[in-house]
Rosetta silent file (secondary structure, phi, psi, omega in degrees, C-alpha in Angstrom):
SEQUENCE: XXXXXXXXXXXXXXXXXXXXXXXXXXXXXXXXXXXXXXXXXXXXXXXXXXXXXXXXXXXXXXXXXXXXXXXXXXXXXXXXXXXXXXXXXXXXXXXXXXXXXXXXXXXXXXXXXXXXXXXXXXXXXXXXXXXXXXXXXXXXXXXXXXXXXXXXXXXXXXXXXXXXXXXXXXXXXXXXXXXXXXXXXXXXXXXXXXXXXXXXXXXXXXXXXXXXXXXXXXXXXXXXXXXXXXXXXXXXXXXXXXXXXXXXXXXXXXXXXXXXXXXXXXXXXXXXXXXXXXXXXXX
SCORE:     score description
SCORE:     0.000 S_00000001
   1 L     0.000  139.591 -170.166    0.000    0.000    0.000 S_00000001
   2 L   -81.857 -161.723 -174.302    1.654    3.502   -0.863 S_00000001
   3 L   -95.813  -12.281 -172.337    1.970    6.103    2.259 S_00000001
   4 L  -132.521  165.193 -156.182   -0.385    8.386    0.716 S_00000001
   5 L   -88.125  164.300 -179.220   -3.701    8.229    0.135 S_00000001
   6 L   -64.987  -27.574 -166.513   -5.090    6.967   -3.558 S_00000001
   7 L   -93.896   25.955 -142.514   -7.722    9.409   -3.806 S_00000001
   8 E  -157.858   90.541  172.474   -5.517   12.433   -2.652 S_00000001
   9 E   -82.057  146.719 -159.429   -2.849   14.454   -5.905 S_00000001
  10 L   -97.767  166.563 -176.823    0.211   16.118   -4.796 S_00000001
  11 H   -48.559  -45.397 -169.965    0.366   20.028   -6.411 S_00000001
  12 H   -94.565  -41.365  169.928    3.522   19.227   -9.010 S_00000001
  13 H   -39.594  -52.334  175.290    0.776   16.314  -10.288 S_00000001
  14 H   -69.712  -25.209 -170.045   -1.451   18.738  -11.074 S_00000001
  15 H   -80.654  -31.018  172.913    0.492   21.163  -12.322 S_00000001
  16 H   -68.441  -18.674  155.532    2.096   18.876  -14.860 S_00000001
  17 L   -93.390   -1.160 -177.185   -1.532   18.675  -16.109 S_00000001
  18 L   -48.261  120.710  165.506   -2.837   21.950  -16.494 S_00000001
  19 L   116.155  -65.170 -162.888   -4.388   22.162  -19.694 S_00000001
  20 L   -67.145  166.205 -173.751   -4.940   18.959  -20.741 S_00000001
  21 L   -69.331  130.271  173.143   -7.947   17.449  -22.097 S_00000001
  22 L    98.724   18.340  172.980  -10.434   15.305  -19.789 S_00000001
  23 E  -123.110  123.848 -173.680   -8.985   17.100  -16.957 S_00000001
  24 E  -149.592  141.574 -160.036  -11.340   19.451  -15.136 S_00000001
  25 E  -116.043  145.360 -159.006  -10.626   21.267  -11.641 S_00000001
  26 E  -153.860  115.561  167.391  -13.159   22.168   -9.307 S_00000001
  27 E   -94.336  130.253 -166.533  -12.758   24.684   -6.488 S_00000001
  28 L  -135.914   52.065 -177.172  -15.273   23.543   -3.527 S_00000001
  29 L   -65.688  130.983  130.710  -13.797   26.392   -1.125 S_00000001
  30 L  -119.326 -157.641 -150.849  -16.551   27.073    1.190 S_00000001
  31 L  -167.267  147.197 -170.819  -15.860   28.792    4.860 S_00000001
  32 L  -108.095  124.833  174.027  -17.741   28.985    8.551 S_00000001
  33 H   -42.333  -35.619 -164.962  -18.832   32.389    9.203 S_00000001
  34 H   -70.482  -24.015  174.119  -16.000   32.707   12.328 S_00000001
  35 H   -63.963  -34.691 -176.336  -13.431   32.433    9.039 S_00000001
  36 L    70.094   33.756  139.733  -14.388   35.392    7.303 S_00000001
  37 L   -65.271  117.353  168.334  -13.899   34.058    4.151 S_00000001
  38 L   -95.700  102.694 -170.524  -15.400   34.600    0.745 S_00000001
  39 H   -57.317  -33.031  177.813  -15.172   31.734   -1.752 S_00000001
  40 H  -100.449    5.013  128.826  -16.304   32.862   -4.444 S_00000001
  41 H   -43.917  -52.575 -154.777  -14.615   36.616   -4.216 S_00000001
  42 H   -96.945   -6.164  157.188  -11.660   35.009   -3.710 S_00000001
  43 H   -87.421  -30.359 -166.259  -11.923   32.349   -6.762 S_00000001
  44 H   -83.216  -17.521  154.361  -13.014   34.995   -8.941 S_00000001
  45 L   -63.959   -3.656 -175.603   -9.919   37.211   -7.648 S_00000001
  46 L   168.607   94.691 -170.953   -7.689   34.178   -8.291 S_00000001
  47 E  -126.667 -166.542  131.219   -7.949   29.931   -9.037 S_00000001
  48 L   -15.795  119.473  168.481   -6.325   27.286  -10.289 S_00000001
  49 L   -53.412  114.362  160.684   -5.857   27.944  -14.485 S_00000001
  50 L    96.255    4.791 -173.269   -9.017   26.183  -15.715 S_00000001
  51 E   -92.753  152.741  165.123  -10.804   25.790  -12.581 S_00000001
  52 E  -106.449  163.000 -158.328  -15.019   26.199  -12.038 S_00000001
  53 E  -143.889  114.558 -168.591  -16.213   27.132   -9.103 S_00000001
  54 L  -122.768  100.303 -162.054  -18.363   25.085   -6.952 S_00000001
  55 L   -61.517   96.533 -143.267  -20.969   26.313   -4.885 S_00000001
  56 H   -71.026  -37.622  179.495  -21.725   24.292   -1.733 S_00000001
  57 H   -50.199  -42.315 -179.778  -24.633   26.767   -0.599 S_00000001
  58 H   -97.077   19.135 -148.466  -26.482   26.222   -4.131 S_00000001
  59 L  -137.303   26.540 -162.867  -25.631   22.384   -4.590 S_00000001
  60 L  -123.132  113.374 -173.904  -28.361   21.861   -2.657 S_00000001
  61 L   -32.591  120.691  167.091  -32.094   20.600   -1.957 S_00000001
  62 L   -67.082  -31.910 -170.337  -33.910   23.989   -2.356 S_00000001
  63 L   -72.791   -3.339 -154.650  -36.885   22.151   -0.198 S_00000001
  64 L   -92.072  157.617  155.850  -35.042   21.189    2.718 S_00000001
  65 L   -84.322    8.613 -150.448  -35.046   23.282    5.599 S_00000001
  66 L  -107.067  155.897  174.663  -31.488   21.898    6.231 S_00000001
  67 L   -73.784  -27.595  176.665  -27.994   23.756    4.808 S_00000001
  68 L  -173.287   53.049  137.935  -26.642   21.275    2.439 S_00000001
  69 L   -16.971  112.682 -172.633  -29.120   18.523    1.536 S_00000001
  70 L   -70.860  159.805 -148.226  -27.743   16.698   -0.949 S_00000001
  71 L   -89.880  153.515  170.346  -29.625   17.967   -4.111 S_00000001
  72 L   -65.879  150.169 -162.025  -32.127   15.724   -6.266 S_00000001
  73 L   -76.339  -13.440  161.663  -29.549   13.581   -8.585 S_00000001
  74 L   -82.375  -26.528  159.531  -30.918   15.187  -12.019 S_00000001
  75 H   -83.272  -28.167  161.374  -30.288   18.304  -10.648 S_00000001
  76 H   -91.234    9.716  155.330  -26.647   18.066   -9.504 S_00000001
  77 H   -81.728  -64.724 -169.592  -26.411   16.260  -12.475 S_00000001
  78 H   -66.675  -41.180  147.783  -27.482   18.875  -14.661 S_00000001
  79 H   -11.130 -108.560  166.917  -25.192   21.293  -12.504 S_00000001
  80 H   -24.170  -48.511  176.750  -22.172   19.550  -12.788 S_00000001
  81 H   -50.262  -58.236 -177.733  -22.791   19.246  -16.656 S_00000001
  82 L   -58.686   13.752  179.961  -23.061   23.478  -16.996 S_00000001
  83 L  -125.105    0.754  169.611  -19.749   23.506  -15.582 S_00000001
  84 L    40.303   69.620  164.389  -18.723   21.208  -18.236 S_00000001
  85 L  -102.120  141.906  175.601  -17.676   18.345  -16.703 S_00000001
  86 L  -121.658  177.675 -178.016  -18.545   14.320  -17.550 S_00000001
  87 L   -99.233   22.498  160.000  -18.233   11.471  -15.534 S_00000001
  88 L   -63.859  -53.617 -167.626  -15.142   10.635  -17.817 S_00000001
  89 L   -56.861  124.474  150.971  -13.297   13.339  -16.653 S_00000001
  90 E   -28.703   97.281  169.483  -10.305   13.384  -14.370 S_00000001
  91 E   -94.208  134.541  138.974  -11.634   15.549  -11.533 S_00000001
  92 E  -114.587  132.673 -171.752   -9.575   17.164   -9.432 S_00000001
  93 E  -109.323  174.221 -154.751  -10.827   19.190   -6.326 S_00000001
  94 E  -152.269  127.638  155.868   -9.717   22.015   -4.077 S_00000001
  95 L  -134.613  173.691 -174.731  -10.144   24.684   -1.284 S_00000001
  96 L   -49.905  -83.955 -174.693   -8.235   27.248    0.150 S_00000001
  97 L   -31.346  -58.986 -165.215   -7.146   25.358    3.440 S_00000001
  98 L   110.873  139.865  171.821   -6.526   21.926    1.865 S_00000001
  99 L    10.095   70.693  167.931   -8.979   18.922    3.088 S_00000001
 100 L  -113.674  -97.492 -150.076  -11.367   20.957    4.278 S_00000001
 101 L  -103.513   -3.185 -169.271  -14.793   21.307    2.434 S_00000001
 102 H   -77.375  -45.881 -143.797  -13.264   19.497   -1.325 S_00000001
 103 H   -56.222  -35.008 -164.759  -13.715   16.220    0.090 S_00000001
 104 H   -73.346  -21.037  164.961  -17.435   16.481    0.192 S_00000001
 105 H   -56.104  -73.695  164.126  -17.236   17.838   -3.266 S_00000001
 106 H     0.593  -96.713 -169.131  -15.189   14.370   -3.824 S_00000001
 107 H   -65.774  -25.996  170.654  -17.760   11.984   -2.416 S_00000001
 108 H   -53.602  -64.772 -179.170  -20.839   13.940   -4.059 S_00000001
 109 H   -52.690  -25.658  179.069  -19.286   13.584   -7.624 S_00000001
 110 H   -71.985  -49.218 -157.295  -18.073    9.388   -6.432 S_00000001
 111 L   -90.488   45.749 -138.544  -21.819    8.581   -5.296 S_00000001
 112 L  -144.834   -5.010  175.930  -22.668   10.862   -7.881 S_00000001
 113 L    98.047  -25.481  172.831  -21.494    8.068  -10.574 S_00000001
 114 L   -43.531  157.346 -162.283  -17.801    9.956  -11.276 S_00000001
 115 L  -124.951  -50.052 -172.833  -15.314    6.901  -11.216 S_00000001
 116 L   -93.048   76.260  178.352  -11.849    9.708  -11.178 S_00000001
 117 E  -126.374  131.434 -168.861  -12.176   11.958   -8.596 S_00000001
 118 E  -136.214  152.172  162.325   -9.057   13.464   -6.453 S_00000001
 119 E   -79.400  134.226  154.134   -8.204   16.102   -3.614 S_00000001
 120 E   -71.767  144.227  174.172   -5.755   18.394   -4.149 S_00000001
 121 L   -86.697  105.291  154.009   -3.256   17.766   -1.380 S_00000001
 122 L   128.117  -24.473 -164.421   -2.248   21.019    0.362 S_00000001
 123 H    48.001 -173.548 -163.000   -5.049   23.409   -1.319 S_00000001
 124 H   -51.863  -63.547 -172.389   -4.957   26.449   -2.725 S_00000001
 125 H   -37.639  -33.663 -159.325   -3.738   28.527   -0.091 S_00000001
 126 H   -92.020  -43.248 -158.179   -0.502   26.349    0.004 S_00000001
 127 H   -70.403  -53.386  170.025   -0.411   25.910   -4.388 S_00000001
 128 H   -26.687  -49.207 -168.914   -0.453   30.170   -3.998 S_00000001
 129 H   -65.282  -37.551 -175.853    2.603   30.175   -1.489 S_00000001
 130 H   -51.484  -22.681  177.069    4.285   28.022   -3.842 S_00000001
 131 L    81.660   22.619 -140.831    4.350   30.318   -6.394 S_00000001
 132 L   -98.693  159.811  168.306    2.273   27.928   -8.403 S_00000001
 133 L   -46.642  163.048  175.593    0.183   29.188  -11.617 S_00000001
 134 L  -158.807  146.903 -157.440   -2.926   31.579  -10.889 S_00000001
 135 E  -142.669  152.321  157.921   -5.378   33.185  -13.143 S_00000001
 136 L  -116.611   41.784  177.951   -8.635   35.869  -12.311 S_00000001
 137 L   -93.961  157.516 -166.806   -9.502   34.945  -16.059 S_00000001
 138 L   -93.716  147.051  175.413  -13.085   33.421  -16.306 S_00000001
 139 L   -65.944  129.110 -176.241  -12.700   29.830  -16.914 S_00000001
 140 L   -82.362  166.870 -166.110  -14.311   29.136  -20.953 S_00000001
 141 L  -146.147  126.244  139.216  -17.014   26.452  -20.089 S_00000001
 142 L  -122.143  122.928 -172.301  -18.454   23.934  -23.097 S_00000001
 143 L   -73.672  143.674 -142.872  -21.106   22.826  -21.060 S_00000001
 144 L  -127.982 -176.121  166.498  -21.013   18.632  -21.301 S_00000001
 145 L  -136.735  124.085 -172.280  -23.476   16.143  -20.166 S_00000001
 146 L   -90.278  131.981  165.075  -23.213   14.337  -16.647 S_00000001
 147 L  -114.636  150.461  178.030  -25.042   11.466  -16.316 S_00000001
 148 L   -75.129  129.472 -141.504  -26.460   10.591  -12.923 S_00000001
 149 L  -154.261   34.330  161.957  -25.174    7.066  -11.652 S_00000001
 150 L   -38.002  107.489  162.240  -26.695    7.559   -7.751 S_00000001
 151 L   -95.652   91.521 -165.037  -25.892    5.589   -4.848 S_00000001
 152 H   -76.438   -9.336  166.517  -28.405    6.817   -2.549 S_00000001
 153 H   -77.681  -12.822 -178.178  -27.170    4.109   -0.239 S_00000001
 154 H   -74.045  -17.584 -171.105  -23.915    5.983    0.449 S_00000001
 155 E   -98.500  131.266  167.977  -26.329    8.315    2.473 S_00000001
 156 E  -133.141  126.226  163.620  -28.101    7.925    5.878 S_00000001
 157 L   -16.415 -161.295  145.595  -31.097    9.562    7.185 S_00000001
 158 L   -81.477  -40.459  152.443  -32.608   10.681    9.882 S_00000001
 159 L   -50.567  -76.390  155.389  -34.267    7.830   10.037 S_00000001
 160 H     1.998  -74.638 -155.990  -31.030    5.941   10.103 S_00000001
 161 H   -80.016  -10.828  178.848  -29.353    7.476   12.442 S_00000001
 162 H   -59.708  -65.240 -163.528  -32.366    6.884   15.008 S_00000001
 163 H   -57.014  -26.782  174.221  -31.615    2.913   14.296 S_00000001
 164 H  -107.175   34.007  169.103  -28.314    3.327   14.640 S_00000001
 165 H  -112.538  -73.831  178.214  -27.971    4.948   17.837 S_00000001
 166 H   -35.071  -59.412  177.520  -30.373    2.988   19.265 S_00000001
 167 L  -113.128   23.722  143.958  -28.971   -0.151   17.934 S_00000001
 168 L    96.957  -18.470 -174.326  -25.417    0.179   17.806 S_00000001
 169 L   -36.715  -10.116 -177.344  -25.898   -0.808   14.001 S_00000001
 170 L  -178.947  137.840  171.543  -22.825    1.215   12.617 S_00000001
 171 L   -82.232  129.475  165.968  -20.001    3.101   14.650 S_00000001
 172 L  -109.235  121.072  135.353  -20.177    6.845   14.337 S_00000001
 173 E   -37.165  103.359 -174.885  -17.485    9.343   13.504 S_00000001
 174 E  -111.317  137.668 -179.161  -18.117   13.066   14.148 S_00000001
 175 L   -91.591   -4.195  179.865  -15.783   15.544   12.525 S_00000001
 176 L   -63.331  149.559 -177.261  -16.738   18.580   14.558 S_00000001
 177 L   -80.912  157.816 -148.423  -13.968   19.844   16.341 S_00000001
 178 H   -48.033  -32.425 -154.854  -13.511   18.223   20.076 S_00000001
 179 H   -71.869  -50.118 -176.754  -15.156   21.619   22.316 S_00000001
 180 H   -51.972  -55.736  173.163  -18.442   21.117   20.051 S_00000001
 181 H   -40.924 -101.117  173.503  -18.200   17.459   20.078 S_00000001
 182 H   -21.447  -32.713 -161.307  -17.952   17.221   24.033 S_00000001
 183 L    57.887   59.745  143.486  -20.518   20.791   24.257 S_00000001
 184 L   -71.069  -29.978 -166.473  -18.258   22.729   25.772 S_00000001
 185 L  -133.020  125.392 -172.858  -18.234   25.266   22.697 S_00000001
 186 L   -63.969  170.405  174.987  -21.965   26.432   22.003 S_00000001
 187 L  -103.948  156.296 -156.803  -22.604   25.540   17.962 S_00000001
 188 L   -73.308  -37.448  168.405  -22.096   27.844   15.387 S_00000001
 189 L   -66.906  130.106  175.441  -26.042   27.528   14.484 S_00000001
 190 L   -83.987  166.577 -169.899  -28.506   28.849   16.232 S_00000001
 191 L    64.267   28.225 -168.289  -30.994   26.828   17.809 S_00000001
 192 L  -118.953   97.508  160.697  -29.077   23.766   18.232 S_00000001
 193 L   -55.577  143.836 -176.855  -28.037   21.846   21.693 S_00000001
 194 L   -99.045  176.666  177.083  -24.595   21.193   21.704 S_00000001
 195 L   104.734 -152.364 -151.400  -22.869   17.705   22.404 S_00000001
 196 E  -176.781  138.659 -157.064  -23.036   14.337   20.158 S_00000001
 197 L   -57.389  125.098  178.534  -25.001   11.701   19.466 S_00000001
 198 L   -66.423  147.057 -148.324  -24.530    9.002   22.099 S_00000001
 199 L    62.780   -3.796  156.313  -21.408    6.491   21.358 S_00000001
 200 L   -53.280  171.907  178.151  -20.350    8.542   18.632 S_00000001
 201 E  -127.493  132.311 -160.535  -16.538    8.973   18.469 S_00000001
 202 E   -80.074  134.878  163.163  -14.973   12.349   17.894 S_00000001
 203 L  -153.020   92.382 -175.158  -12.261   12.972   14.687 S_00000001
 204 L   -56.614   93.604 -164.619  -11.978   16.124   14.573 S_00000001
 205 H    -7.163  -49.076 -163.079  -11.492   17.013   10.697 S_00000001
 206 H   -78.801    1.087 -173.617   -8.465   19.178   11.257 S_00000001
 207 H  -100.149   -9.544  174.487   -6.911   16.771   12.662 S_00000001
 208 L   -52.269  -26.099 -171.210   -6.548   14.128    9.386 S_00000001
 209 E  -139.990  157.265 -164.977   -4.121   16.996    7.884 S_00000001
 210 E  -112.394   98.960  140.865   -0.703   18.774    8.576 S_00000001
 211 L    55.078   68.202 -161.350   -1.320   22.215    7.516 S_00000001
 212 L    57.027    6.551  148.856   -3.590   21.229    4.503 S_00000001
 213 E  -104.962  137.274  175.549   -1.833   18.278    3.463 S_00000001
 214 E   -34.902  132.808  172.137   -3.703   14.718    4.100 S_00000001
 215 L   -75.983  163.622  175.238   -1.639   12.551    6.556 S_00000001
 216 L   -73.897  156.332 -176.538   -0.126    9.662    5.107 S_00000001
 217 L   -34.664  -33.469  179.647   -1.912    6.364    5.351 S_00000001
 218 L   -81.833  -41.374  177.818   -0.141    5.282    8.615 S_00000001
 219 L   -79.822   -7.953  167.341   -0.869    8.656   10.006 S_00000001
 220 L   -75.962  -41.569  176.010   -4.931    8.282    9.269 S_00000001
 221 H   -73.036  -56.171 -168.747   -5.087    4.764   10.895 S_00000001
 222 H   -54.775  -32.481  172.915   -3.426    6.435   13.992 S_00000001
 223 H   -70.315  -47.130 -179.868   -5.682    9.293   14.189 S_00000001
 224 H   -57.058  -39.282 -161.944   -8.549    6.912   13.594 S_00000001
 225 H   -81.647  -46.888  178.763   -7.255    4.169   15.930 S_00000001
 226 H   -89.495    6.808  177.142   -6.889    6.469   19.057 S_00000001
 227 L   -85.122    0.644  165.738  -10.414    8.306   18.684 S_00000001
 228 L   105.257   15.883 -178.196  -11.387    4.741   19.320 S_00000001
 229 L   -88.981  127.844 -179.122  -12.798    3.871   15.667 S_00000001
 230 L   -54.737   73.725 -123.414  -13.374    0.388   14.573 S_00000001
 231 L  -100.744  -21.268 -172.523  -12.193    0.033   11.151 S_00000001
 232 L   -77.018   -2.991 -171.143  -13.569   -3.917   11.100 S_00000001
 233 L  -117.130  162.488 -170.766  -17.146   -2.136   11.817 S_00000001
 234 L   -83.414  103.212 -156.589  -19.568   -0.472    9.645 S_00000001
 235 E  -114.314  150.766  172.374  -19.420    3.631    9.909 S_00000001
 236 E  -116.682  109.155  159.792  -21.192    6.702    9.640 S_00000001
 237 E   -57.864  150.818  164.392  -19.602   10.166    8.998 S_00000001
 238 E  -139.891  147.316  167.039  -21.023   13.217   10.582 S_00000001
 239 L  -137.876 -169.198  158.461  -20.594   16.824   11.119 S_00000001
 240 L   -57.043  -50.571  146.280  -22.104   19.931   11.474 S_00000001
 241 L  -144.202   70.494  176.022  -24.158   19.665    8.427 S_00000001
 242 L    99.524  -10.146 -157.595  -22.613   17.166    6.275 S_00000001
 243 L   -92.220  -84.942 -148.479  -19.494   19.418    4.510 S_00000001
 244 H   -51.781  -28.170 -161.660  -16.728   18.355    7.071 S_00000001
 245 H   -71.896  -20.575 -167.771  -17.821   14.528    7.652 S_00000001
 246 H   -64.965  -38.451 -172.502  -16.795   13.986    4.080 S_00000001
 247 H   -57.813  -40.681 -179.896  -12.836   14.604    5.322 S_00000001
 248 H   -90.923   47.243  136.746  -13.119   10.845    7.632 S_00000001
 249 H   -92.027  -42.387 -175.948  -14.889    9.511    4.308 S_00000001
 250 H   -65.122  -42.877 -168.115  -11.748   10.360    2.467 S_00000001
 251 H   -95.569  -30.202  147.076   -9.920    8.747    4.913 S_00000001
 252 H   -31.950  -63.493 -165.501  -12.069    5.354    5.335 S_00000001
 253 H   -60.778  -39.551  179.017  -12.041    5.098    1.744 S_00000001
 254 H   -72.796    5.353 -168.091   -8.287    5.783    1.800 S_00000001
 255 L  -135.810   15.907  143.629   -7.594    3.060    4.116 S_00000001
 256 L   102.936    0.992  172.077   -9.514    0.729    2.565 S_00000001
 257 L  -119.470  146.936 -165.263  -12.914    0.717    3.998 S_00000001
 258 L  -130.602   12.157  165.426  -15.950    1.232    1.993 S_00000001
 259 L   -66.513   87.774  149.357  -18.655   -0.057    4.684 S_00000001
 260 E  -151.760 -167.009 -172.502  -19.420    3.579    5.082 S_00000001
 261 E   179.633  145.222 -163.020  -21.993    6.325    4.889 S_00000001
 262 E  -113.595  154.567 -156.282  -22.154    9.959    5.393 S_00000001
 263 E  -113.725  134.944 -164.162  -25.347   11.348    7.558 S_00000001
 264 L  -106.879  -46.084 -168.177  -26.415   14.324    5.167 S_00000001
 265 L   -82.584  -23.653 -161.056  -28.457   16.272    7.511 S_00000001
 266 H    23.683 -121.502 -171.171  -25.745   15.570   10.794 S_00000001
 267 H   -95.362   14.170  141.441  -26.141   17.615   13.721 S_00000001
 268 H   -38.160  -73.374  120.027  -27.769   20.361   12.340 S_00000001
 269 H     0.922  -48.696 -155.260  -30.736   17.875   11.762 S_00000001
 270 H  -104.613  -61.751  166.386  -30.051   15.899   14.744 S_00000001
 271 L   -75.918   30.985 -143.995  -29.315   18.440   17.065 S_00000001
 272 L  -153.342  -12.971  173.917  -31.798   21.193   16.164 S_00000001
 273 L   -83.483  139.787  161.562  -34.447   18.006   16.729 S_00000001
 274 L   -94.744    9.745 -157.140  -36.229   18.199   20.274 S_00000001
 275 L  -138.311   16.604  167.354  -36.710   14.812   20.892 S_00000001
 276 L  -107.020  136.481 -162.351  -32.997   12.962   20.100 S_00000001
 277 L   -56.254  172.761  167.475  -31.002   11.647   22.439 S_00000001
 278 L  -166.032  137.318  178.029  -27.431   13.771   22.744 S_00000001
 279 E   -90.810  175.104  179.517  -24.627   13.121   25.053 S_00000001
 280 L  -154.764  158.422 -175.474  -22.153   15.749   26.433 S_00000001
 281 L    82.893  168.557  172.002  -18.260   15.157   27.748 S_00000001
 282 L   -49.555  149.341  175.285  -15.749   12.929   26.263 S_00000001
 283 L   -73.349    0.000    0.000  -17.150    9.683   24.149 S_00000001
């Protein structure tokens, strides 16, 4: 097995590809109000030569009451296409930080039928320091056709997660960082009890990467191995509302386990409910 993960391109990969055909780049910066970040000011001040720009806010069930419902599959299908992408194409995706918010871009476009989809390793912020190309030119678009290839099983409910808190049916991973996890640190949302679903296990996103780049393979299982996660058992990511949970999907998948499933509404949904259990403290 190499040291790094398969689903995860180093910067000088990409860069050696700029340009070519069947290769299409996707920035899937988004940001937490406490960042003060704008993603899309700051791709249209500057991306990746050749990059589209992909909005997590709009990529979304309009019906839901929820922040980032994954979208009906002819519509992020039809999306994806106006950005003129197929499910041929070498994707590779990106945000400012590095394995932050691309992964979830990642797994939307895998259970989304895409068979070649990669992180950039290190992200933008990092390809910038580097002195790497940068463009504010608008990316030309020939809009393509995506076709939708769903696995609606990669997803779990609301329902779901009721059975599987109750019955222990799959261990869950929450990506919120530790103060939220435990409810020490109030949630970013209003109207939301803090704390975590009882018997989840805390991995905090930030901690899978060294200052935007993905740990290596050895370094994923270790992170994984002391928050107490089973890798022989069947798991569910979670986060605040689905964006962050995607980062321990990337790293399941990169380590070889594909019993998994990402909770779409997570605690926004769960915790914003008045009648689900929630724990507080350490797991």
């Amino acid at each position: 097995m190499s040291d790094k993960s398969a689903f995860v391109v180093s910067p000088d990969w990409l860069q050696e590809r700029l340009g070519q055909p069947g290769l299409s780049i996707v920035d899937g910066s988004w940001y937490l109000p406490f960042q003060n970040r704008d993603p899309k000011a700051e791709y249209d001040a500057g991306h990746i030569p050749g990059a589209v720009f992909f909005d997590h806010d709009k990529m979304a069930d309009p019906d839901s009451n929820l922040p980032h419902t994954f979208p009906k599959p002819e519509t992020f299908a039809a999306a994806i296409g106006s950005m003129g992408i197929t499910n041929n194409d070498t994707i590779v995706v990106y945000d400012g930080p590095g394995v932050f918010t691309s992964p979830r871009v990642w797994w939307m476009l895998r259970i989304m039928g895409a068979k070649k989809v990669f992180v950039l390793d290190g992200g933008f912020d990092n390809w910038k320091k580097a002195g790497r190309p940068v463009t504010d030119e608008v990316t030309k678009i020939a809009p393509s056709a995506f076709v939708a290839d769903f696995d609606a099983a990669k997803i779990a409910s609301f329902d779901d997660m009721h059975e599987i808190v109750q019955e222990g049916t799959r261990q869950i991973a929450d990506a919120r960082a530790a103060a939220r996890f435990t409810g020490a640190q109030a949630e970013p949302r209003a109207g939301l009890r803090s704390g975590h679903m009882p018997n989840a296990r805390n991995v905090p996103s930030s901690v899978l990467a060294d200052n935007g780049y993905f740990k290596d393979i050895n370094g994923l299982k270790k992170v994984l191995d002391d928050a107490g996660v089973d890798l022989s058992r069947p798991i569910v990511t979670t986060c605040g509302s689905g964006i962050t949970a995607a980062v321990i999907t990337l790293a399941l998948e990169s380590l070889g386990h594909e019993n998994n499933v990402l909770y779409d509404g997570s605690w926004t949904e769960w915790g914003g409910a008045k009648d689900t259990p929630v724990a507080t403290g350490e797991a």
